[in-house]
N, C-alpha and C positions, 0 to 999 in steps of 0.2 A: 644628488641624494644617495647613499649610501643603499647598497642592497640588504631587505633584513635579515637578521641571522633566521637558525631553527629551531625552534623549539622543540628538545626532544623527549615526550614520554618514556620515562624509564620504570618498569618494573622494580620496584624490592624484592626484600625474600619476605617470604610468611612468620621469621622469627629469627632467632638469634642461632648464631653458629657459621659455615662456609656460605657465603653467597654464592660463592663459582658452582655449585653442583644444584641451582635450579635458575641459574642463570648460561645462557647459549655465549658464546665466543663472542659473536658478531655485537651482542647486547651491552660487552663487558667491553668491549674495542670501542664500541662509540662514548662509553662510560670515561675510559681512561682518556679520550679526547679531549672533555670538557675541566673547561675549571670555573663556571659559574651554574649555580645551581638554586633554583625555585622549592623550598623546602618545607614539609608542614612542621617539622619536629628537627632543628639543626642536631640537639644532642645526637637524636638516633639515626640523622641523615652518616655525621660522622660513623656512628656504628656501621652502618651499613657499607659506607664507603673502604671504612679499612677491612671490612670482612669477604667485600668484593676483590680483594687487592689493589687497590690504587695506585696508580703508582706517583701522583703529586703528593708533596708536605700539603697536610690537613691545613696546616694555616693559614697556606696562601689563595686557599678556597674562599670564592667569595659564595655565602649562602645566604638566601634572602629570604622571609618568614610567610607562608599562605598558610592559614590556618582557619578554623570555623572562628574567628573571631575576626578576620580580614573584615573592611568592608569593602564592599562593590567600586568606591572611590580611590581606595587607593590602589584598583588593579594594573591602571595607565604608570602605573609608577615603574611597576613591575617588569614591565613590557620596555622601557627604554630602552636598556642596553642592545634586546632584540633588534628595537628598529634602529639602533644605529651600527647593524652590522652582526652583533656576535652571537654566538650558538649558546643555547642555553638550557639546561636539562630540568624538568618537573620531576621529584624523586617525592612519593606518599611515605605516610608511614609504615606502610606495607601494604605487600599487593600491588593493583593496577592505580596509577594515574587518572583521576579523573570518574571513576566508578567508585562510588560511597567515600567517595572524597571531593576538598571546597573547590583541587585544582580546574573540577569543570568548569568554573565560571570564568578563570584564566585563559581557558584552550578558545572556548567560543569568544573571547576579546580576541584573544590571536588570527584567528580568522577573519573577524570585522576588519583588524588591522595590516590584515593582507600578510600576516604571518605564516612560512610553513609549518607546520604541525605534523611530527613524524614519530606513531607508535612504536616501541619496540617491545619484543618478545620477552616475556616473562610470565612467572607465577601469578593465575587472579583463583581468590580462593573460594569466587561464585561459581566459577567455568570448571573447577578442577572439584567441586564437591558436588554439581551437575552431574557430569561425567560418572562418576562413582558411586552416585545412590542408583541409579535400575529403574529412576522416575521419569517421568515424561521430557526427555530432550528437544524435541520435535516444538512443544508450545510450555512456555514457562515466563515466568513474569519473577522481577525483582523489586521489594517492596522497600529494603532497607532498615533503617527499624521500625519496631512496631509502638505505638503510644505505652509511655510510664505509667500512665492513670489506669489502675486494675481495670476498671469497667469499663471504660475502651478499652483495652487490648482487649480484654473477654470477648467484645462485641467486635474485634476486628481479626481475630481469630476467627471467629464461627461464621463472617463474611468471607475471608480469605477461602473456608475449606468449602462453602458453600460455590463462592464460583470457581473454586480447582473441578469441582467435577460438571458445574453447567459447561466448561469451559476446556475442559479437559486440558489440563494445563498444572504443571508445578508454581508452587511459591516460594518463594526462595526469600530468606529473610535474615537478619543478623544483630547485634545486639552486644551492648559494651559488657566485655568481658566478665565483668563483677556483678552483672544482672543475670547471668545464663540462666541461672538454675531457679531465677524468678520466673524468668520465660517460660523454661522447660514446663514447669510445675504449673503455670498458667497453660499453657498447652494441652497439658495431661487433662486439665480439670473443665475446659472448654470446648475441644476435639470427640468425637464419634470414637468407638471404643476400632473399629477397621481402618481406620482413613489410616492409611498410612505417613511415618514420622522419619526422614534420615536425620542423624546428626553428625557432621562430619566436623572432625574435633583436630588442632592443632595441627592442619595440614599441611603435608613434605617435611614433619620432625619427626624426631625419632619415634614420638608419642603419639603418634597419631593413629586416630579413632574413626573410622568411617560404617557405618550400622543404618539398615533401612530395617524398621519393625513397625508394627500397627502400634495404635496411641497403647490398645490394652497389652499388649507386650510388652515396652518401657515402662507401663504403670506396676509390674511386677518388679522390675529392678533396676530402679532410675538412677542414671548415672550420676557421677560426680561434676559438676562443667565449670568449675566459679575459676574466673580469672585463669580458664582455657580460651583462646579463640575458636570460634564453632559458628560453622554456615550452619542453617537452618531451613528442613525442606517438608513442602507438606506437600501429599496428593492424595486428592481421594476418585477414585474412577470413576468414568461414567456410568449409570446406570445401577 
């Protein structure tokens, strides 16, 4: 029996432009290795790949579709070329592999499957808008998005800030791009006028927006966010 290939997590970039300048050498060397690829978005896996510099012809890439519409049934599918030998790269639509992405459920068959499974270094736009607001690094939680239905988010909001501070802890949360300024404004109008609000906006562009203010600070001059990518961060202290 053949030994199986790697599966290897690849980082994207957070948008469009040079992939090489928020991607490391070593990340880009394993990239140009490979020529089969686990993909949520081929169009944009392609973008990614000629902006990383590739150096195979696009065509002879072979890319295979994991998307929130996969189901659970056809993940063994996925995984064959693996188990009969060959290396095979998870590339998101941006960001990390496998964090607010369907790849998870691919990585953990991987491992049932006796697969190796090998991270690599790259842009994640939870870790890198952590980092950057001044909120609690130390205990922090990632929720992903929050409910469509006003009146649940309302009430899952005023949950969230309620135990950032039983709990002393950040919430970190995110939201399809063309809702932002739904959220925002659901925020503004469900949040304590102190708790504090980052909004860390189109991260590693040129546009990028990184700001930690209290809810009633932004309530004076609420930004613009629609169909910007924006991690979302709340804390309100102890005591």
């Amino acid at each position: 029996m053949d030994k199986p290939g790697t599966l290897y997590l690849i980082p994207t970039a957070l948008g469009s432009g040079d992939a090489r300048t928020v991607l490391p050498e070593s990340t880009l060397r394993q990239l140009s290795a490979l020529t089969r690829f686990i993909v949520e978005n081929p169009k944009s896996a392609r973008q990614f790949l000629k902006a990383a510099g590739y150096p195979h012809p696009l065509q002879g890439v072979e890319l295979q579709t994991l998307d929130e519409h996969t189901s659970e049934a056809a993940l063994p599918q996925l995984l064959e070329p693996l188990l009969a030998g060959r290396d095979c790269g998870l590339l998101p639509e941006a960001g990390c592999p496998a964090v607010a992405d369907p790849g998870a459920m691919l990585v953990r068959l991987a491992h049932e499957r006796g697969i190796r499974v090998v991270p690599l270094v790259g842009p994640s736009a939870v870790l890198l808008a952590l980092m950057a607001s001044g909120l609690n690094g130390q205990r922090f939680a990632f929720h992903g998005y929050l409910p469509v239905d006003k009146e649940e988010r309302r009430l899952k909001l005023q949950d969230l800030e309620r135990d950032s501070q039983r709990a002393d802890r950040t919430q970190v949360f995110i939201e399809a791009p063309y809702r932002n300024d739904a959220v925002l404004h659901a925020i503004l109008d469900a949040c304590r006028a102190d708790t504090l609000l980052c909004l860390a906006t189109d991260i590693t562009l040129a546009s990028e927006s990184i700001h930690t203010r209290t809810i009633n600070a932004w309530k004076q001059k609420p930004p613009e966010l629609n169909r910007r990518p924006t991690v979302f961060l709340l804390y309100r202290a102890v005591g």
